[in-house]
Rosetta silent file (secondary structure, phi, psi, omega in degrees, C-alpha in Angstrom):
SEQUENCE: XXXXXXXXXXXXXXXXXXXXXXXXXXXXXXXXXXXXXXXXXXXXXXXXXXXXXXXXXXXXXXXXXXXXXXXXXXXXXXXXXXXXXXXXXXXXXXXXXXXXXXXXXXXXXXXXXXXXXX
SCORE:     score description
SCORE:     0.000 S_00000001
   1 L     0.000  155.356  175.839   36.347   15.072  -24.203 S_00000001
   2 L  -125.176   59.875  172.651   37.152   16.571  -20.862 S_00000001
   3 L    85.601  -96.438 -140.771   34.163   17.336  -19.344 S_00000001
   4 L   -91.460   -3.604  152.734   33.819   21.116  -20.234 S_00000001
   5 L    48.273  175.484  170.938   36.030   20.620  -23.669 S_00000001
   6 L   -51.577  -30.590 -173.725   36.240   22.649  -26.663 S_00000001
   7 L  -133.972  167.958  143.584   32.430   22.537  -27.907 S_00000001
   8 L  -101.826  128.903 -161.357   30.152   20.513  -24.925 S_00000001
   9 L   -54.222  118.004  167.554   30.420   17.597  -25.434 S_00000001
  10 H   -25.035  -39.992 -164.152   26.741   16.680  -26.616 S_00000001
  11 H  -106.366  -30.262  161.359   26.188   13.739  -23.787 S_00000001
  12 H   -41.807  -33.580  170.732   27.445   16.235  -21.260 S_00000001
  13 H   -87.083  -64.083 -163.012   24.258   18.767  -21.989 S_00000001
  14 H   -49.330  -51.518  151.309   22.106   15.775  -21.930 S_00000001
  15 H   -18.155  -43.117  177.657   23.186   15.065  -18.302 S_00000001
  16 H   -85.769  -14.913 -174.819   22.555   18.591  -17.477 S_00000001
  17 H   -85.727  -68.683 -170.635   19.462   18.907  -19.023 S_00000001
  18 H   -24.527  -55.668  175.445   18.336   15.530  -16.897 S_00000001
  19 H   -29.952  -80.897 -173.081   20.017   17.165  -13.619 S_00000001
  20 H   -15.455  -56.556 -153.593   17.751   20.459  -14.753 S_00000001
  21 H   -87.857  -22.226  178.040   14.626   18.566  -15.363 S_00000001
  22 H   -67.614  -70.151  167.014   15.227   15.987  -12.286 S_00000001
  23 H   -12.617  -60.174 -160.523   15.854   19.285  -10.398 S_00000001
  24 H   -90.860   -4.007 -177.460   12.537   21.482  -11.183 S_00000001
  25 H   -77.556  -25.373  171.296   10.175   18.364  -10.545 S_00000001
  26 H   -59.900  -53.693 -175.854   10.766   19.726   -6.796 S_00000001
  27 H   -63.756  -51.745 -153.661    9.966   23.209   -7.498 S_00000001
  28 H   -64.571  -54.213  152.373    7.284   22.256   -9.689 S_00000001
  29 H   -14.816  -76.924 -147.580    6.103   20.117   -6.568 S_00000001
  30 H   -74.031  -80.473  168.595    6.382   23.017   -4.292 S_00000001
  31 H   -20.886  -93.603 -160.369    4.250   25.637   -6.553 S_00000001
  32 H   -36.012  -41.943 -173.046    1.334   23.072   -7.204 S_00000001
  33 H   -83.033  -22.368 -176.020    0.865   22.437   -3.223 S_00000001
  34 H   -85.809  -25.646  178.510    1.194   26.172   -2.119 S_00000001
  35 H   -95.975  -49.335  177.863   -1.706   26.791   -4.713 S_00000001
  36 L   -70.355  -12.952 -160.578   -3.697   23.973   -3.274 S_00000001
  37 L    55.456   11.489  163.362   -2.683   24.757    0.219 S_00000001
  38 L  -159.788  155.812 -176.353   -2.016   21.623    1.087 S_00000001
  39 L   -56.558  142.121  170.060    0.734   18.821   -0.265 S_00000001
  40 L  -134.692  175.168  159.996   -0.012   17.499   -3.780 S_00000001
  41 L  -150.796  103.583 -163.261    1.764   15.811   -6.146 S_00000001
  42 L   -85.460 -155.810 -171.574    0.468   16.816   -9.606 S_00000001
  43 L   -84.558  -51.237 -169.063    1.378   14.634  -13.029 S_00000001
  44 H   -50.977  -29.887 -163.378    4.034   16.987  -14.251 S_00000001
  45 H   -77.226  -14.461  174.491    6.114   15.836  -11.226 S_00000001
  46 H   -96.877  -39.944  164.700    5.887   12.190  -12.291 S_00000001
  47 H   -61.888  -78.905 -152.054    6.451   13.221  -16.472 S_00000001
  48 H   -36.806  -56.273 -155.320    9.319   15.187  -14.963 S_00000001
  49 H   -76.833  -23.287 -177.839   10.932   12.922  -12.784 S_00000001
  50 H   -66.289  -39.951 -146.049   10.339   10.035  -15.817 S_00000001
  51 H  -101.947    2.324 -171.521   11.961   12.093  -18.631 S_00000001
  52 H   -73.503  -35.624 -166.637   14.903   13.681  -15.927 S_00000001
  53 L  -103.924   25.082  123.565   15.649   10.361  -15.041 S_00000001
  54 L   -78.188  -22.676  143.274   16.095    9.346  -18.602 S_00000001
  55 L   -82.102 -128.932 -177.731   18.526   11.326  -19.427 S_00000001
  56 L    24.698  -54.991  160.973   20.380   10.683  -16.592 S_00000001
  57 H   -75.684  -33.938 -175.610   20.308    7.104  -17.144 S_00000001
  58 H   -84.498  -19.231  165.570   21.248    7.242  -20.469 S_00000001
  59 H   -58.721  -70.001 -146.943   24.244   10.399  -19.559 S_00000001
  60 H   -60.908  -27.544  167.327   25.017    7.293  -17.125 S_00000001
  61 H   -67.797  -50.783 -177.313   25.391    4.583  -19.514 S_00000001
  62 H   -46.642  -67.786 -171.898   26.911    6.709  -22.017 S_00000001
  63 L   -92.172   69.014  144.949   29.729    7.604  -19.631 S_00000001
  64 L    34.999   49.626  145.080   30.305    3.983  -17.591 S_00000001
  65 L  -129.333  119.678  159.793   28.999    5.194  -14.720 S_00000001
  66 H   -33.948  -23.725 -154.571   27.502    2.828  -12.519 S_00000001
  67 H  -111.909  -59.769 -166.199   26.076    4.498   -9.426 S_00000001
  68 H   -59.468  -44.179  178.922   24.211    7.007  -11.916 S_00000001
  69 H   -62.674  -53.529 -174.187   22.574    3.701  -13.529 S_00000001
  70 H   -88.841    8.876  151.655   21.728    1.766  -11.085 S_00000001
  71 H   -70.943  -23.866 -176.404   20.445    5.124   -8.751 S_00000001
  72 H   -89.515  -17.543 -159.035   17.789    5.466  -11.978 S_00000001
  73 H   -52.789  -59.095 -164.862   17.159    2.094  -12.373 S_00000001
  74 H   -61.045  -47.595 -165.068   14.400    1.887   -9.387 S_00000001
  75 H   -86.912  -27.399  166.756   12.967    5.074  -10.243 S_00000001
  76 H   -63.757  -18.425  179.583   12.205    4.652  -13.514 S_00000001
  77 H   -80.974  -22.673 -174.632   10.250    1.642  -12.915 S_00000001
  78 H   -82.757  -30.568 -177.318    8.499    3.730  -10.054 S_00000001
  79 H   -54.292  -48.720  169.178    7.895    6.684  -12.181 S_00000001
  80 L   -67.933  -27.129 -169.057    6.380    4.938  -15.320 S_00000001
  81 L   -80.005  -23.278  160.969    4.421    2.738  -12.611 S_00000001
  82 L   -73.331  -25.025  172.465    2.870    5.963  -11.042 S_00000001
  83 H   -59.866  -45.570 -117.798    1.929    7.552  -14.738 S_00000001
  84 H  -107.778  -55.237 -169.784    0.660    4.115  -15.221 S_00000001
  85 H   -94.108  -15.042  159.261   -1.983    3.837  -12.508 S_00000001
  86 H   -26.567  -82.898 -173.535   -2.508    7.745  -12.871 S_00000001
  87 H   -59.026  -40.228 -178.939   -4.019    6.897  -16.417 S_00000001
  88 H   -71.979   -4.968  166.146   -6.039    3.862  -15.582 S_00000001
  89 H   -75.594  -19.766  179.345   -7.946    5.662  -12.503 S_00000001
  90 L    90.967  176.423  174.572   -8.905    7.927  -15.319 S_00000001
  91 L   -46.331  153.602  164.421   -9.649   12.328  -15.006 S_00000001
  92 L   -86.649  172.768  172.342   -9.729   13.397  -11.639 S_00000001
  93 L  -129.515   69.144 -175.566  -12.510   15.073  -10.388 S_00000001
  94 L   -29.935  -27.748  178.323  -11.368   18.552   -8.751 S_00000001
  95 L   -86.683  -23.792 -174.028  -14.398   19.387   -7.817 S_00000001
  96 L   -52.037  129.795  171.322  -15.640   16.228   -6.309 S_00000001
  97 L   -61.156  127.748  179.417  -16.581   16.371   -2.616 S_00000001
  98 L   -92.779  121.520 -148.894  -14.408   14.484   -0.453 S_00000001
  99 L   -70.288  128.345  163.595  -16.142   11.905    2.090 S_00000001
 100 L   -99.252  144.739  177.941  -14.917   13.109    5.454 S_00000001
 101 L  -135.426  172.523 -125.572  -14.823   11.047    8.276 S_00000001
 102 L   -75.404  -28.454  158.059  -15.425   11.239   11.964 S_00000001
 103 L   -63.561   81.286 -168.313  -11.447   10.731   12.590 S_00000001
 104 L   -43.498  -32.922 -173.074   -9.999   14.670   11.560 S_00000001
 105 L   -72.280    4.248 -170.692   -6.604   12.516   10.460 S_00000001
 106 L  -117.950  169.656 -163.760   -8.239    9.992    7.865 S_00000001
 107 L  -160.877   89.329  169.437   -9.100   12.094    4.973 S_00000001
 108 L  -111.657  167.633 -149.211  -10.525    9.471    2.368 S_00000001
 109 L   -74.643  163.569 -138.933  -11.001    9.790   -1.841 S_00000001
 110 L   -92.971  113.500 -162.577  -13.971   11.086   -3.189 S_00000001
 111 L   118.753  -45.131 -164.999  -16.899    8.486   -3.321 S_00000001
 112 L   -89.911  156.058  175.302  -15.453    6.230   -0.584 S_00000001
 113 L  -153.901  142.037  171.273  -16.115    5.445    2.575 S_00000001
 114 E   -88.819  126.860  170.994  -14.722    2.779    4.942 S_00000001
 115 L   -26.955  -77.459 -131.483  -16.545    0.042    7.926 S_00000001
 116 L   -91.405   14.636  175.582  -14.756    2.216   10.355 S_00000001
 117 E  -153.245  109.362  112.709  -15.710    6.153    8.956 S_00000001
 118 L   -40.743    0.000    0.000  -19.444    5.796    7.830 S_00000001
């Protein structure tokens, strides 16, 4: 096939849908923190970037190309590893009050407190 070919070529839409879905994990990104008013990084952005950059690896395999595989390699291991501790901390708790401490720049998780912010 030659890229855009008589039908498209089947591993050519998977690539694009990976681009697509690698792509919108930004946007998706963007939205979620602009609603929170402050940076987030919600779950869809780690399910995105896991299933974008599985297609992408496998468009990359598919077609010999090297660069695309080993650019995916690292992230897939980071991606699955963030989903990973995501589920074993368990639900968040949106509501939970967050310990503030005496320091405006430390900002620590809900429950915790540190020797140096009583």
């Amino acid at each position: 096939m030659n890229g855009w070919g008589d039908a498209l070529d089947q591993w050519l839409v998977v690539g694009l849908i990976g681009q697509g879905v690698f792509s919108a994990r930004f946007l998706t990104q963007w939205l979620a923190s602009e609603r929170a008013g402050r940076s987030v990084v919600p779950v869809s952005f780690w399910w995105m970037s896991l299933v974008g950059s599985v297609l992408l690896f496998s468009y990359g395999l598919k077609r010999h190309e090297p660069i695309l595989v080993l650019g995916q390699c690292t992230g897939l291991w980071i991606y699955g590893r963030n989903l990973y501790l995501i589920r074993k901390a368990g639900p968040a708790l949106p509501d939970a009050p967050v310990a503030q401490c005496s320091r405006p720049h430390v900002r620590l998780e809900p429950a915790r407190q540190s020797a140096d912010c009583p």
